[in-house]
C-alpha positions, 0 to 999 in steps of 0.5 A: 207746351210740355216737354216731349219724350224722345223716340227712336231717331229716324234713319233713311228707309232701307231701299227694300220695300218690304221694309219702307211698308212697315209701321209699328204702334206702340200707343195701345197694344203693340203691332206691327203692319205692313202695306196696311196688313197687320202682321203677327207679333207673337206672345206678350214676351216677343211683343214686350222684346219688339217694343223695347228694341222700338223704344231704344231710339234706334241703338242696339239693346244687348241681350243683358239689357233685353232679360232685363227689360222681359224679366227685371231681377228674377229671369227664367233660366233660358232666358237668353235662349227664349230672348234669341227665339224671339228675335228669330221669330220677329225677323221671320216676319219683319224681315232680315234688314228690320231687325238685324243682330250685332254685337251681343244683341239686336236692332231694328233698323230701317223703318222710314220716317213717320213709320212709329206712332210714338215719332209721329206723335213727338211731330205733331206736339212740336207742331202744336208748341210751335202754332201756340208760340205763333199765336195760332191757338186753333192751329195748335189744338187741332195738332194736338187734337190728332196727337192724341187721337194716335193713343189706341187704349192704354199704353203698350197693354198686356206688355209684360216686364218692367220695362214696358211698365216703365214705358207705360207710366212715362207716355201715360203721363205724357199723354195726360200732358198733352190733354191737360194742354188741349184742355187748357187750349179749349178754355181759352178758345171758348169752348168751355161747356164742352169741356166739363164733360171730359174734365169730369170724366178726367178728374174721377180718373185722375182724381190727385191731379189739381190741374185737371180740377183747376180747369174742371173749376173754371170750365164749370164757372165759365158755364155758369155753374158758380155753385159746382165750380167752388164744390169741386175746389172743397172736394180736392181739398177734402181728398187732398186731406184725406189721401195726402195730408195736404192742402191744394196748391196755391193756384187752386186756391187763388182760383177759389177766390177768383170765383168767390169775387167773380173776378170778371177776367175768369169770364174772358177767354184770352182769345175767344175767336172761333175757329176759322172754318166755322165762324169768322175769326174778326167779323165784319158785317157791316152792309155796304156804304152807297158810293154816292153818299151826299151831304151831311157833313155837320153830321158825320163829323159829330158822329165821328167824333164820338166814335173816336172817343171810345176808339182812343184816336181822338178826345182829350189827352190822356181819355182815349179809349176809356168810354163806351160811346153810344149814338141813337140816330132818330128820324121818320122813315126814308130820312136817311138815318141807316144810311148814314149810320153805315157810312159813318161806321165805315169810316170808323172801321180802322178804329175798331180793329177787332169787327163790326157788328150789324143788325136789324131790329125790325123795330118798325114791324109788328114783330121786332126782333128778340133780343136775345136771338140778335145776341145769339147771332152776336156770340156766334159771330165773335167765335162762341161755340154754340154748345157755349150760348146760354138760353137766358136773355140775361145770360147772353148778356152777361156773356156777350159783354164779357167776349167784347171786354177788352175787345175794340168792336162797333155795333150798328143797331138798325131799325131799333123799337125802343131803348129796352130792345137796345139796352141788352145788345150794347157793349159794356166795355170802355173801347167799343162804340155802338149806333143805332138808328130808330124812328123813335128818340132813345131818351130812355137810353142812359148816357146815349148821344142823341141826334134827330135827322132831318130832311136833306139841305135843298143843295144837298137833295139836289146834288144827290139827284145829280150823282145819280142821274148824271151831271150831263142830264141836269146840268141844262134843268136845273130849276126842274130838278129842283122842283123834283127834289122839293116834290120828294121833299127832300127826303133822302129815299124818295130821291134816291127813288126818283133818281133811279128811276129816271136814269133807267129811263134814257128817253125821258127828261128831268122836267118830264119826271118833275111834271109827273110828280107836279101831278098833285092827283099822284102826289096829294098832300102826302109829300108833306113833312111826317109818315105822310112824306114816306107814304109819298115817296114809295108812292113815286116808285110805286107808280112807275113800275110796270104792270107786271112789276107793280102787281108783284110789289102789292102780293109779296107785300101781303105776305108775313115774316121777316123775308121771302125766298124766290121758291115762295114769291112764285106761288105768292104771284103764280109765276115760274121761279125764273119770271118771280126772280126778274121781278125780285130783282127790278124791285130790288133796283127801285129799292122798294124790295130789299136782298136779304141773302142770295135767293130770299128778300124782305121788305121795309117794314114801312114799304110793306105797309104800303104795299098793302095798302096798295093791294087793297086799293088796287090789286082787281078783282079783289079775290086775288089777295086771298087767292096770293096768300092762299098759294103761299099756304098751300107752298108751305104745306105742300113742301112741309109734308113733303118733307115730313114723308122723307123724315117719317117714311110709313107715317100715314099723317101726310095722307090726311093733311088737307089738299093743296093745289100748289105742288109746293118743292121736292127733295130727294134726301133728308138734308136738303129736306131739313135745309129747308124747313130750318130756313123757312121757320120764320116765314113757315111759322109766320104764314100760319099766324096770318090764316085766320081766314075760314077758307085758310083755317085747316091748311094752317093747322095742318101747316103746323103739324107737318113742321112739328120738327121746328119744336121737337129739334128746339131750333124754334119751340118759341115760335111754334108755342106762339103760333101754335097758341094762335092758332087754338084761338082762331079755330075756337074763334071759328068754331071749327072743331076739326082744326081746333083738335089738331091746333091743340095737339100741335100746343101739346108737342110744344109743351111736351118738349119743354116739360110742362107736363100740366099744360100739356095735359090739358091741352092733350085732354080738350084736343081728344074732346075736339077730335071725338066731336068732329069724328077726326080718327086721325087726330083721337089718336095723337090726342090719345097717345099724347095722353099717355105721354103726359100720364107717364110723367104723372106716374099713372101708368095704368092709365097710360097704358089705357090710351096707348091701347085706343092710340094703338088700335087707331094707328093700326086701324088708318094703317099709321106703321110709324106711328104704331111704332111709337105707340109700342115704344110708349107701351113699353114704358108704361109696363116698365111703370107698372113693374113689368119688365119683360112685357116693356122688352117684348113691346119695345123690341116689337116697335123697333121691328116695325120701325125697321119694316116700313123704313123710318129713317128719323124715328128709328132713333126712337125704337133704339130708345126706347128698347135700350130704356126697356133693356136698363130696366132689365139691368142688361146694361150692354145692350141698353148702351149699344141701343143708345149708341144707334139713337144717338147717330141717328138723332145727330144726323137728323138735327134733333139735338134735344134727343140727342140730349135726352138719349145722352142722360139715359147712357148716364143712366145706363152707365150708373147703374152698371157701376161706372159712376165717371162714365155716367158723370161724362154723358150727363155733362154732355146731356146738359150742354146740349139740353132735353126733351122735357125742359127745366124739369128734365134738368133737374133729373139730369142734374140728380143724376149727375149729382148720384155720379159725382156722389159715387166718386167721392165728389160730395160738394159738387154732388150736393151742388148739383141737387140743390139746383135740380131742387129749386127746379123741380120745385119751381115746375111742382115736380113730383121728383123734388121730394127724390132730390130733398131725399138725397140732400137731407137724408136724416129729415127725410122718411 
């Protein structure tokens, strides 16, 4: 940590009041209050005398010393006289015992402890030297964090006199020091991708200073930006060149090479943790072992000796901890191999200090998990900040092996589908082990070790049963328990099952539970070897539910997605919350239901298939399973137009959403609304893809649409994609007009988001037809407005401006206020298309005004956009910003991070415009980290203009770096803007 300055010595308060009131600030303009209430300082001489006595570390300053400071060599000639007035003057004010007179000159003396803001800085920086010396990383950031936060603008401004001048330089300096040391801290904590905004920014200000460019360099790099990381090196040296006649200091340019060579240690933060109050510093996911595990010696010892060879406490001499060791555990469903695996993992935990990680694959299920989710739940528990997570599954990769390098962690992958869904989420580094587990053997998994489970020992199923029944039970039925045992067929689960259910029931017997399971009628030939055997065992628990239990397990398996919560399990079964959770959780306790989370559950993927089987068979009258699945939906729907009414107020869309009879859940404010649809995104979005049925159709389209949030937020736009494509098909499929339009207008907000402007034109265009042919008002004016939406992006402003008008009248006609709102917005930006500057400010202010009127909350961000887009056409910049400056708190306190993104790039623009080309630099970096509306191709526009920005300030090589990524994206897209970017990067070719 740089060395600090020194400040006044701190003497004990003065036993008046008056005087342990009073704080001074000199880290910006000088003042001086007390108890909270500012107190006058005078003119910028009497401030620049008071900042001079502050600064003299408690001393007396003599009056020479004080003409000197105000005045430097040529000083007024009452200068002595003028310095006793102010002196009088501030003890009016600050009081006799503050600012004392003795021997020729003056003081102030008495403040307590803390009462300058430059001490209580010198405090904190050694507060965060010493938590950086302890190790304490996070500690030390956050204390330099508030330092800084002390500066108030410049330093001692509009301070005249050499003096202050001096002073100035000395704390700027200081000051840039202790940013460069939070920077620094910020690359090696991770947090990378939200540094190369302020970096930016630094280096325009500051542009001879390496280090800030050095760490501009490898924040660049860290991000992936390889390209600008290397252009900024040739800018400094060409500055360097030009302005000092030299070369760049040999770390700047050894950090070239570094990047040249993609030196791997640039990628690994020396201590990429989170911070604690987010992210688990070390984490430890691993679920929890069963305190009954039996048998399997031979196995846990072969398992255990792999680990070892990657933990380094065990193998050859001389090889500890140089391999990546990898086990693939394979079996069929209910032979143990999670089980196993967990208590293997759990043994091993002391030989990777550094975390377990755990997940399941889902491989089982029709739907198995991404891989590059699981590596985004990965980075985030190994402390990643979010901003820092690539969208790439490539990206992740590369991303999550460098974290684990040098790291010590083992990952238990669960439930796996095949080796590809493996390949990605293995660690890369000697060290760190993984696990996996699959019904499937991963002979495509190069260098895994492969372990088949079988079925139990006899001895070993027998002594299983005996842990869970109890010793006293069996002791005296040996020979039935075996027969219990043998008839799971030593499958691990059904004996589990079996036991468990015997030990709830006091009153029965071993040989009375063997003589139900010698019921061939219960047990066919399905306790044969194979998925059959599964079937078997699930069959054993299922039978001896009660009816109430039984009836539960057959609905809630009907249901699609990766969990279910309480709320959504009581609509499925028609019960109160409280009546579904007792069922929950004695299914929980015959492990055919598993507890995802407090609150929510989720089946195996095989008990699942079960349970559906079961309801066919079963469940009576047969009705009851449309009936089960169409409750959930009208759950679903009920709560989502809830929710969207809370986040659109004036939005009449709710009012034609078809009828539910389920009340579905209420909230009184926005968060808690959001809480909701961001949770339920997976069994939301799930529960659409399954209403295929006639008598589902236009609920699940009407579904999607109340929860176009999960695509505009980007928190879901590839599931929404997914579903929303479903869902053309199925009402195309059904010859449903109606709810074809509205799928296919949910299909353009998707493709809207993410930019693909011709598909969405598309889609815009057949939803219109669908709306017209069914008479649906409602969904001709979405149809209609996004229509216009696209012909923007196309340039076709005239035509834009046609179906803005007919989404305007339907909007008004259905009394939609918030959607008229948005369609005034629109109408605006196709004036400002056609060059009519004043009409686009005159629709946009109206739109913002009816926003205002019907109370939106959410879309009120929008008509600040939309005005501050009008207002920067009109080159009234200031209030363009303070626009922005509205949309952006809105969009943040509403999740719309895209939004956020998108509202970012135009204060760049703003500020470009304006001729503050380092500004407009800093909120396109923040745009890029945080992304867009408008996808691939609104980074390429970011791109262009972050590159006109770096251009402005000198920085050519980044700029160009810039427009050649923006090039290559916007001729991947076709985008018309790509002949704007050659235009830049090839002047002399381009007319």
């Amino acid at each position: 940590m740089d060395e600090v300055p020194r400040v006044p010595e701190q003497r004990r308060p003065d036993s008046s009041a008056e005087s342990a009131a009073l704080r001074f600030s000199v880290l910006g303009p000088v003042r001086a209050r007390r108890g909270g209430e500012p107190l006058s300082t005078g003119s910028p001489q009497q401030r620049a005398l008071l900042a001079a006595l502050l600064l003299r570390e408690g001393r007396t300053a003599t009056s020479a010393e004080l003409i000197d400071a105000l005045w430097g060599e040529e000083p007024p000639q009452q200068a002595l006289a003028a310095v006793r007035t102010y002196a009088s003057r501030l003890r009016k004010v600050l009081g006799a015992a503050t600012l004392v007179s003795e021997s020729g000159g003056y003081a102030v003396r008495g403040p307590g402890a803390g009462a300058l803001d430059v001490a209580e800085a010198q405090e904190l920086a050694a507060l965060a030297e010493k938590s950086r010396n302890a190790g304490d990383l996070h500690g030390a950031r956050e204390a330099l964090g508030r330092t800084l936060a002390l500066w108030d603008g410049e330093t001692l401004a509009g301070v005249p006199g050499p003096y202050a001048q001096a002073q100035r330089v000395r704390l700027e300096e200081w000051r840039l020091r202790l940013l460069e040391s939070r920077l620094e801290l910020d690359l090696e904590l991770g947090c990378h991708a939200g540094a190369v905004s302020e970096l930016t920014a630094l280096t325009a200000a500051h542009p001879l200073r390496e280090g800030l460019r050095e760490q501009l360099m490898l924040a660049l790099y860290r991000s992936g930006r390889q390209a600008e990381a290397l252009a900024v090196y040739a800018d400094t040296r060409r500055l360097l060149a030009e302005e000092l006649g030299v070369d760049p200091r040999p770390g700047l340019r050894e950090l070239q090479q570094r990047i040249l060579r993609a030196d791997p240690e640039l990628a690994d933060p020396s201590a990429p943790d989170a911070e604690p109050t987010a992210v688990p510093v070390r984490p430890a996911q691993l679920p929890a072992s069963v305190p009954d595990f039996t048998g399997r010696a031979s196995f846990v010892r072969e398992l255990s000796d792999i680990l070892s060879s990657a933990s380094g406490s065990g193998g050859e001499p001389g090889q500890q901890g140089r391999v990546m060791a990898v086990s693939a555990l394979a079996g069929i469903g209910g032979v143990g191999k999670t089980t196993l695996a967990v208590h293997v993992a759990h043994r091993a935990r002391a030989s990777f200090p550094d975390g377990q990680l755990y997940v399941d694959l889902q491989g089982a299920g029709a739907r198995a998990a991404e891989p590059e989710t699981v590596l985004g739940s990965f980075l985030r528990a190994l402390g990643t900040a979010e901003s820092a997570i690539p969208d790439s599954l490539e990206e992740r990769a590369a991303l999550y092996r460098s974290v684990l390098d040098g790291r010590r962690v083992l990952v238990l992958l669960d439930n796996a589908r095949d080796a590809a869904q493996v390949r990605p989420l293995l660690p890369g580094a000697a060290g760190s082990a993984a696990l996996v587990t699959s019904r499937v053997r991963m002979v495509g998994l190069a260098g895994a070790h492969l372990v088949d489970l079988d079925v139990m020992s006899p001895d070993e199923a027998l002594s299983l049963f005996t842990k869970i029944v109890g010793e006293e039970r069996v002791a005296g039925e040996r020979k039935a328990a075996l027969d219990v045992v043998a008839a799971c067929g030593f499958l691990p689960l059904a004996i589990r099952i079996a036991a468990s259910r015997l030990a709830a029931r006091r009153t029965w017997t071993v040989s009375v539970l063997a003589a139900k399971l010698a019921d061939e009628r219960r047990r066919l030939d399905e306790l044969q070897a194979g998925d059959l055997a599964v079937k078997a065992t699930f069959e054993l628990g299922y039978g001896q539910l009660e009816p109430a239990q039984a009836r539960a397990f057959r609905l809630l398996g009907l249901a699609d997605g990766p969990d279910i919560s309480v709320a959504a399990a009581a609509a499925v079964l028609d019960l109160a919350q409280e009546e579904a959770e007792d069922l929950l959780e004695a299914l929980v306790d015959t492990s055919l239901l598993e507890s995802a989370a407090p609150g929510r559950y989720r089946f195996h993927d095989l008990v699942r298939l079960y349970a559906r089987a079961c309801a066919e068979r079963d469940e009576w009258p047969p009705s009851e399973r449309e009936a089960a699945l169409s409750r959930l939906l009208d759950f679903y729907l009920a709560t989502a137009a809830g929710v969207y009414a809370i986040e659109r107020p004036g939005d009449r869309l709710v009012d034609d959403l078809e009828t539910t009879e389920h009340p579905g859940l209420r909230f009184t404010e926005g968060s808690a609304a959001l809480d909701w649809l961001y949770t339920e995104a997976g069994p939301l979005l799930a529960c659409v893809r399954q209403a295929t049925a006639t008598s589902r159709l236009r609920r699940a389209v009407d579904l999607l649409w109340a929860a176009r949030d999960l695509a505009e937020s980007g928190a879901n736009s590839r599931q929404y994609e997914t579903t929303a494509t479903a869902m053309c098909e199925a009402t195309r499929t059904a010859g449903d007009v109606r709810a074809e339009g509205r799928a296919r207008t949910t299909l353009t907000n998707v493709l809207l988001v993410s930019g693909r402007i011709q598909r969405a034109a598309e889609q815009a265009r057949l939803a219109m037809e669908c709306a017209a042919g069914a008479g649906d008002l409602t969904a001709l004016a979405w149809a209609a407005q996004d229509r216009g939406v696209t012909a923007l992006h196309q340039r076709r402003y005239q035509d834009g401006k046609v179906f803005f008008d007919q989404a305007l009248e339907g909007f008004r006609a259905a009394g939609n206020g918030l959607c008229e709102a948005t369609a005034l917005g629109n109408l605006s930006r196709a004036h400002m298309g056609m060059g009519n500057t004043l009409k686009a400010i005159e629709f946009a202010q109206h739109g913002l005004a009816v926003h205002i009127e019907v109370g939106s909350t959410m879309r009120l961000a929008n008509g600040h956009y939309a005005l501050g887009v009008a207002l920067s056409t009109a080159a009234r910049h200031a209030e363009a910003l303070s626009q922005y400056s509205e949309a952006l708190t809105i969009f943040a306190d509403h999740r719309q991070r895209l939004w956020q993104g998108t509202t970012h790039f135009r204060i760049a623009e703003a500020h470009l415009l304006d001729r503050s080309p380092a500004q407009s630099a800093q909120h396109a970096e923040q745009s890029l980290a945080l992304g867009c509306i408008g996808g691939d191709r609104m980074r390429g526009n970011v791109l262009t203009l972050l590159g006109r920005a770096l251009s402005a300030l000198g920085q050519l090589d980044r700029a160009r770096a810039c427009w050649q990524e923006a090039l290559s994206l916007h001729e991947e897209n076709g985008a018309p803007e790509a002949d704007e970017v050659r235009a830049l990067l090839f002047p002399a070719t381009v007319r």
